[in-house]
C-alpha positions, 0 to 999 in steps of 0.5 A: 422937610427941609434940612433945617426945619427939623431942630425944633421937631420931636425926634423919632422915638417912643419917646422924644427928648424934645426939651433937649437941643442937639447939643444935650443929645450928643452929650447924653449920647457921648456919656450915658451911651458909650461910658457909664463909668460916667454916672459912677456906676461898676463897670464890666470890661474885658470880656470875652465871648468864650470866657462867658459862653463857658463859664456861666454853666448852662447855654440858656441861664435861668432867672434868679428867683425871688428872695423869701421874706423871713417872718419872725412871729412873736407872740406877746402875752401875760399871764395875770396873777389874782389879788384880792379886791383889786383889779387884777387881770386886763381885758383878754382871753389869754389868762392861763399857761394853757390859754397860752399853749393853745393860742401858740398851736392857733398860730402856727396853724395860720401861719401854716396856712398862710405859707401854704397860700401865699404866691410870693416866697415866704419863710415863717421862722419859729414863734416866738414868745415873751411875755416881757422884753427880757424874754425877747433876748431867747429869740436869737434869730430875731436880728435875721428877721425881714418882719415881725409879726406881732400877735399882741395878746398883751406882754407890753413890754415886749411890744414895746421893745420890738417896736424899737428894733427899727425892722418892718412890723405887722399887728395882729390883734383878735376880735373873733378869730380866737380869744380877745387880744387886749391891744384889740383896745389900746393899740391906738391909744397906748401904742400908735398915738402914745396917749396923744391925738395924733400918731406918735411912732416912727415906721409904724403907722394906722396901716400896720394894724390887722384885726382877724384876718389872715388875708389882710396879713397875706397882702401886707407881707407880699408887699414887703416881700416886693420890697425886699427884693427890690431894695439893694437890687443890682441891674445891669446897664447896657450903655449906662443908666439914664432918665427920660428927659432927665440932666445926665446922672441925676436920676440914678443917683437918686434911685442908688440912694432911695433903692440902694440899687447897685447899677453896674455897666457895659459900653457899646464898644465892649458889647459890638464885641461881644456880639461879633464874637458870639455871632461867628461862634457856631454854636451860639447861633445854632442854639439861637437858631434852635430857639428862634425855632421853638419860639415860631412855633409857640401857639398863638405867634405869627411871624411879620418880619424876616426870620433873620431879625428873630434868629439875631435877636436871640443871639442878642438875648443869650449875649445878655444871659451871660452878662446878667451871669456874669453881673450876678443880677436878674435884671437888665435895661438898654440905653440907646435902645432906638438905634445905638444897639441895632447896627451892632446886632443886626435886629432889636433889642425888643423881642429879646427884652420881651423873652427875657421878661417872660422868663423871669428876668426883669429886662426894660428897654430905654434905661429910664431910671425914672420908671424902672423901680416901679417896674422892679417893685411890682414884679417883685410883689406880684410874681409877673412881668412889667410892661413899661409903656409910653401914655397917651392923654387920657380922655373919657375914661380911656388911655392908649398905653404902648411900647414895642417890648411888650411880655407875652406872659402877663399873668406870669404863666400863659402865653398871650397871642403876638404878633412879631412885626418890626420894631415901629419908629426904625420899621427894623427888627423883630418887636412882639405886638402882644395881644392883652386880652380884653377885660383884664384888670391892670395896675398903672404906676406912673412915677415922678421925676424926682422920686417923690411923688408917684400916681396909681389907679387901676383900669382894665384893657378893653382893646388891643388895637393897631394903631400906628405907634408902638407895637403892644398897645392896649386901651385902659377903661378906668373908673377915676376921674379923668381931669384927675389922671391928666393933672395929677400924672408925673414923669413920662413913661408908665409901668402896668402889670396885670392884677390889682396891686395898689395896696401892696404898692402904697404899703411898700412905698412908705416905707422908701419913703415915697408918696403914693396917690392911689387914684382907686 
């Protein structure tokens, strides 16, 4: 290729720019590389390496866990007084204080059981009772609720009344699970559509309805468990955030405003310190060393590349164990991934960003804005890590998904096999080629650019093939039709995870609010 043949080509990396000339690139480069202050985001600076490597505690910080989702049971009931020759009691099995007390002991036997089976953090506050909406001025911790959870025996005023105090809320009404709840009848006439024919309340809608069973409770509540660990979530920026083919700046404002996310930032300059100092310190490499070592020789992993790559790629991954620490946040993502950050760490940034990952931590390379909150939800909902990746055109009911920083504990707890090859497009460092299993069912969140719009469906991995792009690369079957996902899929890059989350996903992104085409 001549010298100036190659304007008009596709740069090398997982994901070219191409809409982008030369002159956008060293603006984006310039701004979104070397000064996130730009962007408006906080700003980490003057640090030190010994002022980190002493005042965050342990050597290796462990991940934040998930916040618990505080559910507030409200129970809402009447009790009928007889008159005489007037119709005097409504439809239901609630018509005694005794019916009362043993509808409450039913409750919090399920809630016992649903806390017991839940895979998501959750705390379920004191059942409350109110047969109007006076009583609900005893519940005081009503206000520290992240949803109530309605058992709409009757009691409409107080059903009411909790509709109207702006928090998420769950129905449930009884057709046999216990006594008959009145709202088993009236809650779509009375409630949702307000004697109308078309729904009539603001934030509650069809889906927030549940009739008998304590599993559709479970999904709805492990959605907004996601959601709220997701809301407000601060992240830091290495290089400042970005978008994928995106005008500078425009992406992260739009996720600080749906996400309320608080992006705080580092430069280059101030990490290429960091990491020279955290690189002469002798205890900083032997513990990286150390766990380079114990990585090696996790079973299932085969080294491909020079040991050096791996040993520097920890030191990288314990320089941003402190700046998380340091930042108070769980969640990390690299600008400039496709070379600014190699000739300062001497390796990758995609092994680190894979450990990371696996421990916990929510790390996501290329600061793509535009995909990370898909990302951060679904993590957040499912307990297990993301694997941000780069699509390919689907065809025949098959897409090839890939990108060099994929998690090794898909499911959240075992190790898949890996390969550490260099990372593709440089041939340099340390990139881990996970080997996902055949026959596992995965989510697929494809976001729009805009915030607006993002695609769903589920598939399953029917190879994890070596091909010549990115090094964790898997082949998704899906059952949907494959016109649909060519010309409904937004955006660019992808976020997968292992199990079926559509639902939860849908449920939460109403909420942002966010249209959701679930694909099936």
């Amino acid at each position: 290729m001549s010298p100036h043949s190659h304007k008009n080509q596709p740069k090398p990396h997982c994901c070219p720019c191409c809409d982008h000339s030369e002159r956008d690139i060293d603006e984006m480069t310039r701004r979104g590389f070397l000064g996130g202050a730009a962007f408006g985001a906080a700003a980490l600076t003057g640090l030190s390496w010994s002022a980190l490597a002493a005042g965050a505690g342990a050597d290796v910080e462990a991940a934040p866990p998930r916040r618990a989702l505080k559910v507030k049971p409200v129970f809402c009931y009447s009790i009928p007084q007889r008159a005489h020759q007037r119709s005097w009691r409504s439809w239901g099995g609630i018509q005694t204080p005794q019916d009362a007390d043993a509808e409450v002991a039913r409750i919090q036997t399920e809630l016992n059981q649903l806390k017991a089976t839940a895979d998501f953090p959750v705390t379920m506050m004191p059942i409350a009772r109110a047969q109007s909406a006076n009583d609900l001025q005893a519940a005081k911790d009503l206000a520290d609720a992240d949803v109530l959870l309605v058992y709409a025996a009757n009691g409409g005023g107080a059903v009411n009344a909790l509709a109207k105090l702006g928090k998420d809320v769950i129905f449930f009404v009884r057709h046999k699970s216990g006594p008959v709840y009145l709202w088993y009848e009236i809650i779509s006439p009375r409630f949702l559509r307000q004697h109308t024919d078309t729904l009539a309340v603001e934030g509650i809608d069809f889906e927030d309805v549940v009739v008998d069973d304590q599993k559709e409770i479970l999904w709805r509540l492990r959605a907004l468990c996601g959601l709220r660990n997701t809301l407000g979530s601060r992240i830091l920026a290495i290089g400042g955030p970005g978008a994928w083919a995106q005008p500078p700046g425009v992406v992260p404002d739009l996720v600080r405003k749906k996400w309320k996310f608080d992006i705080q930032t580092i430069t280059y300059d101030e990490l290429g310190k960091l990491l020279k100092a955290a690189r002469e310190d002798q205890a900083t490499v032997a513990l990286a060393r150390r766990r380079a070592e114990d990585y090696l020789t996790l079973p299932g992993t085969k080294l491909e590349v020079k040991r050096e790559f791996v040993d520097n790629a920890f030191v990288l991954e314990q320089v941003f164990r402190k700046l998380m620490a340091k930042a108070e946040c769980g969640a990390i993502t690299i600008n400039g991934c496709m070379g600014t950050i190699m000739p300062i760490s001497d390796t990758t940034a995609c092994l680190p960003l894979s450990t990371l990952n696996d421990d916990g931590y929510l790390a996501f390379c290329e600061s793509d804005f535009v995909v990370i909150p898909s990302g951060m939800l679904l993590s957040n909902i499912s307990g297990r890590p993301p694997f941000l990746n780069d699509p390919t055109y689907p065809h025949d009911h098959v897409i090839t998904l890939a990108h060099c920083t994929g998690p090794r504990k898909m499911d959240g707890k075992n190790l898949e096999p890996v390969r550490i090859l260099t990372h593709f497009e440089s041939d340099y460092g340390a990139a881990p080629k996970v080997e996902m299993h055949s026959g596992q069912t995965v989510t697929n969140i494809v976001p729009d650019f805009k915030a607006e719009r993002w695609l769903g469906f589920s598939g399953e991995i029917i190879d994890a093939p070596f091909l010549p792009i990115c090094r964790a690369q898997i082949d998704i079957r899906f059952d949907c039709d494959t016109d649909a996902v060519a010309e409904r899929m937004p955006g660019f890059h992808w976020m997968t995870i292992y199990g079926n989350y559509l639902r939860e996903a849908g449920y939460a992104l109403k909420r942002i609010p966010i249209e959701f085409e679930n694909l099936g």
